[in-house]
N, C-alpha and C positions, 0 to 999 in steps of 0.2 A: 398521513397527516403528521403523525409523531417524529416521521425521519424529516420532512420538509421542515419543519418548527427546530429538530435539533440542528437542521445544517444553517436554520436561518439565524439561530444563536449562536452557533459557532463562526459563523461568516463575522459577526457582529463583535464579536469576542480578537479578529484581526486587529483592531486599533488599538487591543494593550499590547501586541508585538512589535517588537524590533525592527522585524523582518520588513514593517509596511513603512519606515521611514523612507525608505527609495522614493516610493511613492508619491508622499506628502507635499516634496515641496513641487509637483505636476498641479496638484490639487488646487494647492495655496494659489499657482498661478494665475489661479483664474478668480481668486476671491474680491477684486477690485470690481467686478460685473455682476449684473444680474442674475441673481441664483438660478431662475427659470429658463432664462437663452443663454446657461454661460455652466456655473456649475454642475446643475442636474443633468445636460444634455454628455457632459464629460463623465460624470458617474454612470449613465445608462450606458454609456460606451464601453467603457471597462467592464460593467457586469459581464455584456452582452458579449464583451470579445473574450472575456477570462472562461466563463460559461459554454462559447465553443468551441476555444483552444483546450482546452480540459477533456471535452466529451469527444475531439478529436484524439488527443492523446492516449486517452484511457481503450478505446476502441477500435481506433486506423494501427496500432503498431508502429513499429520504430521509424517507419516514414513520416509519419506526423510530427513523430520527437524531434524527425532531422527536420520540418516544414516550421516548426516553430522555433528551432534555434536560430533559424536561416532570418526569422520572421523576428526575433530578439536582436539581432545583430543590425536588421536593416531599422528596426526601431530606436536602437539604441543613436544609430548617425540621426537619425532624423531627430530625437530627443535634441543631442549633442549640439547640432547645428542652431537648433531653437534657442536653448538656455544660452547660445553666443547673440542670438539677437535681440533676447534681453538685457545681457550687460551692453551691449553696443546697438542701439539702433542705427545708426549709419549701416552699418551690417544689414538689420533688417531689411532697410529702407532697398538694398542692391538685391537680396536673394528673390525679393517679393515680386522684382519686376517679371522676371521671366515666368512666374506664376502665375502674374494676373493676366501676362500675356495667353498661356495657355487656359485662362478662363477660372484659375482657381486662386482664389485672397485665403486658404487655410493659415500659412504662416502669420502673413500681417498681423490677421482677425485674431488667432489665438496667442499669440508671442510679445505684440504690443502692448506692452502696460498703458501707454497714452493715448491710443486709440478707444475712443467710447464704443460700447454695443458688444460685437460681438455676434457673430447670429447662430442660431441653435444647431444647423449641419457643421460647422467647422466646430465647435467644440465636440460637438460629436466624435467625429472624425480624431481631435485628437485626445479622447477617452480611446478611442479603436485603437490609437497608436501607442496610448497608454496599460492599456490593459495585454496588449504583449509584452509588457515588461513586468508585469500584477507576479511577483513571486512571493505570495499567503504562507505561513507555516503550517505544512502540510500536517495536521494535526490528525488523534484520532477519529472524526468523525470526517472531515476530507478524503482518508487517507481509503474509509470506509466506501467511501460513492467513488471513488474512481478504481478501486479492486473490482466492485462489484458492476460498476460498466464495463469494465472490463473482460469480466465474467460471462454475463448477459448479453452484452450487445447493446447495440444503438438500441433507445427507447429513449420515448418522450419522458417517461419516470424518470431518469437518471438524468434527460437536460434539465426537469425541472430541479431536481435536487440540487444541481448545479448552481442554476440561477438561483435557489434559495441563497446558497451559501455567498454567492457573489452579491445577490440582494443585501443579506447580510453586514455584508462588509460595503457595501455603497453606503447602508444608511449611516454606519459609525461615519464614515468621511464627510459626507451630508453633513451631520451636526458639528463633524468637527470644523468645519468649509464653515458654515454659518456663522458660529461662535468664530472661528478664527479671521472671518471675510470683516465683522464688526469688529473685532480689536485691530487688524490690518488699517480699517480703513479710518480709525481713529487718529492713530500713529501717524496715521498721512495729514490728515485734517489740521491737526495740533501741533504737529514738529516740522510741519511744513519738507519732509523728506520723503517725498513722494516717489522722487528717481531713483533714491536710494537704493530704498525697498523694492526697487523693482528689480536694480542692479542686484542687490540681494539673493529675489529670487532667481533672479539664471544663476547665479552662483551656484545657491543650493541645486537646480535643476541636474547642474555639470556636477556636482559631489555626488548628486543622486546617481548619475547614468554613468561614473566613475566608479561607484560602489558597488552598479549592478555587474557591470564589465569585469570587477576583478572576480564576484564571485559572494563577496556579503550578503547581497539579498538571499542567495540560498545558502550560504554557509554559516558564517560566525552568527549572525545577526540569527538567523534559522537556530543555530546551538543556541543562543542567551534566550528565545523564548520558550524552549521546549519544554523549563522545566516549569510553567508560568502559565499558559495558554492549556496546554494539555492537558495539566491538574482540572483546569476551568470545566475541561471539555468532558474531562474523563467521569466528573462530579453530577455535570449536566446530566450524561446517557443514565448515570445511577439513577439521579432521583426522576428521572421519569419513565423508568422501568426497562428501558430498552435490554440491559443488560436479565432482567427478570425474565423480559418475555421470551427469551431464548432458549431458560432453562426453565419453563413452568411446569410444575407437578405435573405426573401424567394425570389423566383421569382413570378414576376407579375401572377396575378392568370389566367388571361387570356392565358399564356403563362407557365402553370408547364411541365414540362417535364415529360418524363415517365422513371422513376429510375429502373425498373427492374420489374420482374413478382412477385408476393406475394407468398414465401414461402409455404409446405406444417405446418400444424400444428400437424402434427404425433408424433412428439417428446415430445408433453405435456405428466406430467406423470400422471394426473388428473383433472376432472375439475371442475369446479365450479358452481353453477344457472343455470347448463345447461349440456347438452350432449356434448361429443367432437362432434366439430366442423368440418368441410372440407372445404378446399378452393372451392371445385364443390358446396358442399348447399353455399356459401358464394359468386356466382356466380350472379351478377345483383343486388348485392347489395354495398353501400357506407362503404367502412370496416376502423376503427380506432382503429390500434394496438399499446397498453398502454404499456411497459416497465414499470416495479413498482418493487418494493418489502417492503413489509409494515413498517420495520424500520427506512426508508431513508427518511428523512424531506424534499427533492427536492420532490421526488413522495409523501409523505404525503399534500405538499400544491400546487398540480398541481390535486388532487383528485374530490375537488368539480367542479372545470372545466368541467373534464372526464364526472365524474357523469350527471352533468346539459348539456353536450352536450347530452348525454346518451338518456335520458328524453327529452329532448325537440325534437330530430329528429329522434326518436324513430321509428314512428307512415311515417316518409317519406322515411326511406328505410336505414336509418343508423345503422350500428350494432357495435357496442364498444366491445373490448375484450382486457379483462386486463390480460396478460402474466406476472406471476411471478415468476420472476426467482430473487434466493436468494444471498444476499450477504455473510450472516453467517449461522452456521450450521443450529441454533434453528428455521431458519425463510423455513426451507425446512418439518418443519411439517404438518402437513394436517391440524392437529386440532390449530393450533397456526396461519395460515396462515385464515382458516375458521372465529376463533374470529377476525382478522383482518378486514375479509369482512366484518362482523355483525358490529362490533364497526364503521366504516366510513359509513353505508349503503351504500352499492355497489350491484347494483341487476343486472349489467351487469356480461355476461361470463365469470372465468376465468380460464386461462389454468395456471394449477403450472409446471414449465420448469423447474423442479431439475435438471435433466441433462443438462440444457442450449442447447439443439437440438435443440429449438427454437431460441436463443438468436443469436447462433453460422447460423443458416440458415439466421437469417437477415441480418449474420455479423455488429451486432450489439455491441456496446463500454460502452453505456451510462445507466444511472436510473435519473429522466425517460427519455423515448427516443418513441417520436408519428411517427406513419408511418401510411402515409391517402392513402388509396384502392380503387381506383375508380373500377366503375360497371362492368369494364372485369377485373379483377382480376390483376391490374399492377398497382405498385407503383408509387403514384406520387408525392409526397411531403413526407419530413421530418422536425422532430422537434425534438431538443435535450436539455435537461435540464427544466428551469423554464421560465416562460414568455412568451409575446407577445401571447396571449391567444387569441385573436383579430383575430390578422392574422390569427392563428391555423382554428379558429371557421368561417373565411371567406374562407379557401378553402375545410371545409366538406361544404359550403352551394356551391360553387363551382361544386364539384363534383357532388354533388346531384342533380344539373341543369341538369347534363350533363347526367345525369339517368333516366331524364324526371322526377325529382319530380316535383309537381306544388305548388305553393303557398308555397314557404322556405321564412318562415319570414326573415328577411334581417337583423333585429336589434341584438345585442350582448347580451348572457345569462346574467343575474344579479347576483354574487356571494357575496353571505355576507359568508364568512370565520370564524371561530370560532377556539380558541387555539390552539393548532398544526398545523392546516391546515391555518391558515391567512399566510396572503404573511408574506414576509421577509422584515425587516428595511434594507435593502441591505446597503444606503449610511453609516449605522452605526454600521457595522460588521467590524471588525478588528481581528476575532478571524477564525480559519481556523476549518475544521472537524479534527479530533484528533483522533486517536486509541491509547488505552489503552494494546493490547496487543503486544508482542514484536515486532512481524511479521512486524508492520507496528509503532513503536510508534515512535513519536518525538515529542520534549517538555520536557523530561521527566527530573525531579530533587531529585535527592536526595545522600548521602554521598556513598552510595552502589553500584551508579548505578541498572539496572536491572537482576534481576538473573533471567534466564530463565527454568521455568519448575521446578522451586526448591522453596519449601517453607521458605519465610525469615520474618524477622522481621523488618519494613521496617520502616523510622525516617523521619519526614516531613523535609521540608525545603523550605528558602527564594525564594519565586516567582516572576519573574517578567512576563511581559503580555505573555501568553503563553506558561506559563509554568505551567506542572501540579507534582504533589506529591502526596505517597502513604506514610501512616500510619498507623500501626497494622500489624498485621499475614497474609500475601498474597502468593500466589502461581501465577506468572504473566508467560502464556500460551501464545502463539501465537495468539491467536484472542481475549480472555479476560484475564482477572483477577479474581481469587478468590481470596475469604473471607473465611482465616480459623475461626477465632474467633468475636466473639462481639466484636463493639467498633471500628473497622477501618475505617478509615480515607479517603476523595478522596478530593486533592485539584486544583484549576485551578483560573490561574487570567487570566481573559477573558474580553473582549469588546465588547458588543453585546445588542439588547433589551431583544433576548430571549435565553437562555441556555437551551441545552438538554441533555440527556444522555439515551444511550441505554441499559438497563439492563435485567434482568431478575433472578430468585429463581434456585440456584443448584435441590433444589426439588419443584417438582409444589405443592406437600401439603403440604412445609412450607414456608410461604410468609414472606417477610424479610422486617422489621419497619426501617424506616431512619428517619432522622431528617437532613433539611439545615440551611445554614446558609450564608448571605452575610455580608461582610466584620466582621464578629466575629457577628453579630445579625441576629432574626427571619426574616425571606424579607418581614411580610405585604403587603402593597399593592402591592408589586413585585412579589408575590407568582406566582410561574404558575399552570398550572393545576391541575396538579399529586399530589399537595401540598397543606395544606391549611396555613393562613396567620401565624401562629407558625414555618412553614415549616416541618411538618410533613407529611408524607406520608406510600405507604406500596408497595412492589414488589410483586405483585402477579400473572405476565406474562412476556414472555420474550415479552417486545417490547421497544417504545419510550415513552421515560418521558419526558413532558416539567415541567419543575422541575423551571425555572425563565422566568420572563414578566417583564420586567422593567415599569412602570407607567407614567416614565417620561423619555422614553426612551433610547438610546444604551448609555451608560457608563462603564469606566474600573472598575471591581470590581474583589474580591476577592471572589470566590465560596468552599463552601466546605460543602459535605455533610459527617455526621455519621451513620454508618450504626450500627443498635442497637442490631440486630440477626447475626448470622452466616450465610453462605451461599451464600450472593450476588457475583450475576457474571458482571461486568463492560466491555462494549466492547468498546462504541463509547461516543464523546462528538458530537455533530452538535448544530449550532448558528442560529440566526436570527433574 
């Protein structure tokens, strides 16, 4: 109920955006007609089709992305053609015949400002054609319900949360249709400029579906609300705990509850340092199940913990089992997930959960995300994200009591951390994780906006903190960006000790040469790993690059790497 309530305020929260002007003047067009067979029936439409081009999105893969551009492009002509037969009814009057012929008046009934009525399936209908063109600023709480359908899978929970948020955003238009259908229809009454205004609206219609075509709805119009909309959103999930409930005290150890029975582990699609596993062999023993996936910097600096819990209560009945289940394509490889294990030395078990059968059995949200197993096989604590490593490491000695281990040393593992895996300058982060490809991008700057799925030629530009630009020949894809040619560009003004970026080579046998650069110079002693004090470097696996260490820790800077080969694939920025 708390996630439905915030998607159905954030939906609501669309009408202060930019982004939703495309939209508007669709809306307005109908404010000369009855709200009940004219407006409402065009807001249910949009929910209803934004609701399941979204949950199509989030869940069918990149064929749905291409069925709804295909589904934009043929909405946009049909828009296009409408808003010409409100400036010109003569127009109308010729497109209409051959549709009434085939049995359908949608144009006439919906596009004619001088036609009375309207009946409730044809505004319908063009709500349905409207809401393939609905591009919302994908905010954080949107951005939220389609990661995690994505994650999950089809379910009715994730359509509903959709329709909240689409709900949401119907009713701001609703009020604004209302309110704005009465001043519309004043202006007509009194100024006797009735054609005008109608002339008017196809206008706006053709600016709108102009606006959509070049790219404003998700680009510029997208940048001017993000820093507006998302403060709103980000405010909301505070004050009603969401961000709390994530990170709630544990409960006292003497007192953990029992959260549910441990999953079967059947759904792994491979495993690691070991045989699949069964909850029956995993019976009488102390079980800690790691959520990971080797790109993600939360579970890269939560690793040595795992590890040294791993090892040290090895030997009294504890058994570690790191479940990986992937956030991007490249990290569901065998052999890319393998050199992950090798590079962190990881000699505990693990299960690769491509299909998320795992992920989705724990009904599980988070990377990483600890779930501690006491000796009958029932959950009894969790842990989600980074920290409090302390507590974690006091309820496996906890449970292990309760196993009859004897002699669990009492004291806390020692972790000395090293490059990627050292904790996080938390207090000196200002810079948020960032995706590079469209699917999820924001920040992003430049005179083009983003063309999706199309190879452009792209022109840096003026950044301020959290914003990033692309320079050179790119093709930007739903989850990264390619490098058509030598010499492109990637920039970010960022606030953090440590910058990172997730990359990897189009081809494994040619590895792609970069060179960084902070504020216009080589970083020296900032260099981070991946780089040496020149800031050069070489991509020669899809993983994570800590590519900046600041030496005198977190400050705003301006980052930008070149990349010297062709090839490079860019997904993720993550801070620290």
């Amino acid at each position: 109920m708390l996630l439905l309530l915030l998607s159905y305020l954030a939906g609501a929260l669309t009408i202060l955006s930019p982004c939703i002007l495309p939209v508007l003047p669709f809306v307005f067009a109908r404010a000369g007609q009855p709200f009940v067979k004219s407006g409402l029936p065009l807001l249910v439409g949009m929910a209803l089709t934004f609701a399941g081009v979204a949950t199509l999105a989030a869940v069918g893969g990149g064929w749905a992305v291409q069925a709804n551009l295909v589904g934009r492009w043929i909405a946009l002509a049909v828009m296009a053609v409408l808003g010409l037969t409100l400036v010109f009814p003569a127009l109308a009057d010729r497109l209409t015949r051959p549709l009434v012929a085939l049995g359908s008046r949608l144009t006439e009934r919906a596009n004619t400002e001088q036609q009375a009525g309207g009946g409730v399936w044809p505004s319908f209908l063009l709500g349905v054609a409207t809401g393939l063109l609905w591009a919302p600023c994908a905010g954080p709480i949107l951005g939220l319900i389609l990661t995690g359908a994505a994650l999950q899978g089809a379910s009715v929970g994730t359509t509903l949360l959709l329709l909240a948020y689409a709900a949401g955003a119907a009713t701001s238009l609703a009020l604004a249709l209302l309110v704005g259908g009465k001043m519309f229809q004043a202006m007509k009454q009194s100024l006797g400029v009735g054609e005008w205004v109608r002339r008017g609206l196809g206008v706006l219609v053709l600016v709108g579906v102009a606006a959509i075509t070049l790219g404003l709805d998700t680009g510029l119009l997208t940048r001017l609300s993000s820093s507006g909309t998302n403060r709103i959103e980000q405010a909301l999930i505070g004050r009603l705990g969401a961000d709390r409930a994530m990170n709630a005290p544990p409960a006292p150890l003497d007192a953990l509850p029992v959260e549910g029975i441990m999953p079967p582990l059947t759904g792994a699609t491979e495993w690691i340092n070991s045989p699949p596993l069964t909850t029956e062999q995993l019976r009488g023993k102390v079980v800690l199940i790691d959520f990971w996936t080797y790109s993600c910097i939360n579970c890269v600096r939560a690793i040595p913990y795992v590890r040294a819990w791993a090892e040290k209560y090895r030997d009294q009945g504890l058994v570690v089992i790191g479940v990986h289940t992937p956030e991007f394509a490249f990290e569901k490889s065998p052999a890319n997930v393998r050199d992950a294990v090798r590079r962190f030395g990881i000699a505990y078990p693990v299960a690769m959960d491509n299909d998320y059968a795992v992920w989705r059995a724990f009904r599980n949200q988070y990377w990483p995300a600890h779930y501690f197993i006491d000796a009958q096989g029932r959950i009894r604590h969790h842990h989600f994200g980074e920290g409090d490593y302390d507590g974690s490491e006091r309820v496996i000695q906890q449970l292990l009591k309760e196993a009859g281990a004897q002699g669990v040393d009492r004291s806390m593992v020692q972790v000395t951390a090293r490059g990627a895996e050292a904790a996080a300058d938390i207090a000196g982060i200002a810079s948020p994780e960032t995706y590079v490809g469209y699917a999820r991008a924001e920040g992003f700057r430049s005179p083009s906006g983003i063309k999706p799925d199309a190879r452009h030629a792209y022109a840096p530009a003026a950044l301020r903190l959290n914003q990033w630009s692309l320079a050179g020949d790119w093709i930007v894809r739903a989850e990264h960006a390619d490098l058509q040619t030598a010499g492109g560009r990637l920039a970010f003004r960022f606030q953090a000790r440590d910058l990172h970026l997730v990359m990897g080579p189009s081809r494994s046998d040619r590895p792609v040469r970069f060179r960084i650069r902070l504020d216009g110079q080589a970083p020296g002693a900032d260099a981070g790993v991946d780089v040496d004090a020149q800031g050069v470097g070489r991509i020669d696996s899809q993983r994570l690059y800590q590519l900046v260490r600041q030496a005198g820790g977190a400050r705003e800077r301006t980052f930008e790497i070149e990349f010297l080969d062709p090839g490079a694939q860019v997904f993720a920025f993550t801070f620290g």
